[in-house]
C-alpha positions as CSV (number, residue, x, y, z in Angstrom):
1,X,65.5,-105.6,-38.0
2,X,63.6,-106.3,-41.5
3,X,65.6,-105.3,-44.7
4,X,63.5,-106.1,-48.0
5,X,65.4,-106.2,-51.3
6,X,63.0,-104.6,-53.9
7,X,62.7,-104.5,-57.8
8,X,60.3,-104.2,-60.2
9,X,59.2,-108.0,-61.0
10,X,60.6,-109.2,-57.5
11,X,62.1,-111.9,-58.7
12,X,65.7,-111.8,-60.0
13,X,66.9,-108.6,-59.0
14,X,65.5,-108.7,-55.4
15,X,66.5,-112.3,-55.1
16,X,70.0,-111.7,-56.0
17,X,70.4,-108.6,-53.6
18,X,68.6,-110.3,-50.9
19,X,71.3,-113.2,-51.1
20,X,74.1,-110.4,-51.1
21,X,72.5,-108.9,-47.7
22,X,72.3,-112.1,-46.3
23,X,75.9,-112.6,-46.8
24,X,76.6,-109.4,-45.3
25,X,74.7,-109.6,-42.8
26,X,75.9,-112.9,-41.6
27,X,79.8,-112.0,-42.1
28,X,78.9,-108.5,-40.1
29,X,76.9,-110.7,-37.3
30,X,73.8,-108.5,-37.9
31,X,70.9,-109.6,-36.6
32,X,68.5,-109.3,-39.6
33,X,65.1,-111.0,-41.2
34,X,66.0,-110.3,-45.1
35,X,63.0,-110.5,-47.8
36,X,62.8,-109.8,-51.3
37,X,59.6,-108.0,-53.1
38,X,58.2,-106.3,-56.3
39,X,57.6,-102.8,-56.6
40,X,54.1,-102.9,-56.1
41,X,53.7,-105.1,-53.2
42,X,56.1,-103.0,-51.0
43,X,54.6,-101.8,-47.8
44,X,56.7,-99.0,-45.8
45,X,55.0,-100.3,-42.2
46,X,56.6,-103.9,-42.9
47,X,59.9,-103.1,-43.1
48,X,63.1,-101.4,-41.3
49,X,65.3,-100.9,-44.4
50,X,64.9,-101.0,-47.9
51,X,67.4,-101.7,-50.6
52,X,66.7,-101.5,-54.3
53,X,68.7,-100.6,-57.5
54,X,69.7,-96.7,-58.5
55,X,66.6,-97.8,-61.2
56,X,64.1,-97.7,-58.6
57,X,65.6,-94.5,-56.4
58,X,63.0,-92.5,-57.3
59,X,60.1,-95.0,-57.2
60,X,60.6,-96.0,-53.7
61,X,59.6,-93.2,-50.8
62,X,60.7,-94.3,-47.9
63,X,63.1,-92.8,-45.5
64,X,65.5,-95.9,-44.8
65,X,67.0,-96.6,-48.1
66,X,69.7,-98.3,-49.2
67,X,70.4,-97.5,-53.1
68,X,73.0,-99.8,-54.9
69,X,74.5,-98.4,-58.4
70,X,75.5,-101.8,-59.2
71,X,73.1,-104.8,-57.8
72,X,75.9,-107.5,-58.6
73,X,78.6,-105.8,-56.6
74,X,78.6,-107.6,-53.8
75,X,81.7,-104.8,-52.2
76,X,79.0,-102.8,-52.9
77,X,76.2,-104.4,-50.9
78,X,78.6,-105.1,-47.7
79,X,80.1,-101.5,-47.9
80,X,76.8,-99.5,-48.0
81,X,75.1,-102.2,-45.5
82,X,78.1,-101.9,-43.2
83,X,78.1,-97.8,-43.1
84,X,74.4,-97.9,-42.6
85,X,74.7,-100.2,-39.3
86,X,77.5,-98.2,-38.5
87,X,75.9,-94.8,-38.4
C-alpha cells in the first residue's frame, strides 16, 4: 500500500502529514510505504491513497482521497486513516 502526503511546495505541509500517517500507521499495524510530494509532481499511477489539506480538495483528482480540515491534528489523521482501512 503507497499513501503520499501532498501540498503545494511539498515540503512542510506534506512532511508533517506524512510523519502523522506514519504514526498511524504504525500504532494501527498497517502495512504502508508513506511519501510526501508537491502538487505538481503528483502522479495518480504511483500511489494507493492520497492525503492532502481541505486547501488542495479540489486540486487533487483522484479517487482515493484522504482530505484533513486540520493538517496538525494528529486525532484527525489516525481517525480518517483508521475509518478508511476500515471500510
Amino acid at each position: 500500500m503507497k499513501i503520499v502526503a501532498v501540498c503545494g511546495s511539498g515540503l512542510g505541509s506534506s512532511f508533517l502529514i506524512e510523519m502523522n500517517i506514519n504514526e498511524t500507521c504504525k500504532a494501527l499495524k498497517i502495512d504502508a510505504e508513506v511519501s510526501h510530494i508537491n502538487l505538481g509532481s503528483f502522479d495518480p499511477n504511483a500511489t494507493d491513497v492520497v492525503v492532502c489539506g481541505a486547501d488542495l480538495e479540489d486540486s487533487i483528482e483522484f479517487q482515493e482521497k484522504i482530505v484533513l480540515q486540520n493538517i496538525v491534528d494528529k486525532d484527525e489523521t489516525f481517525e480518517k486513516i483508521k475509518k478508511y482501512f476500515n471500510k
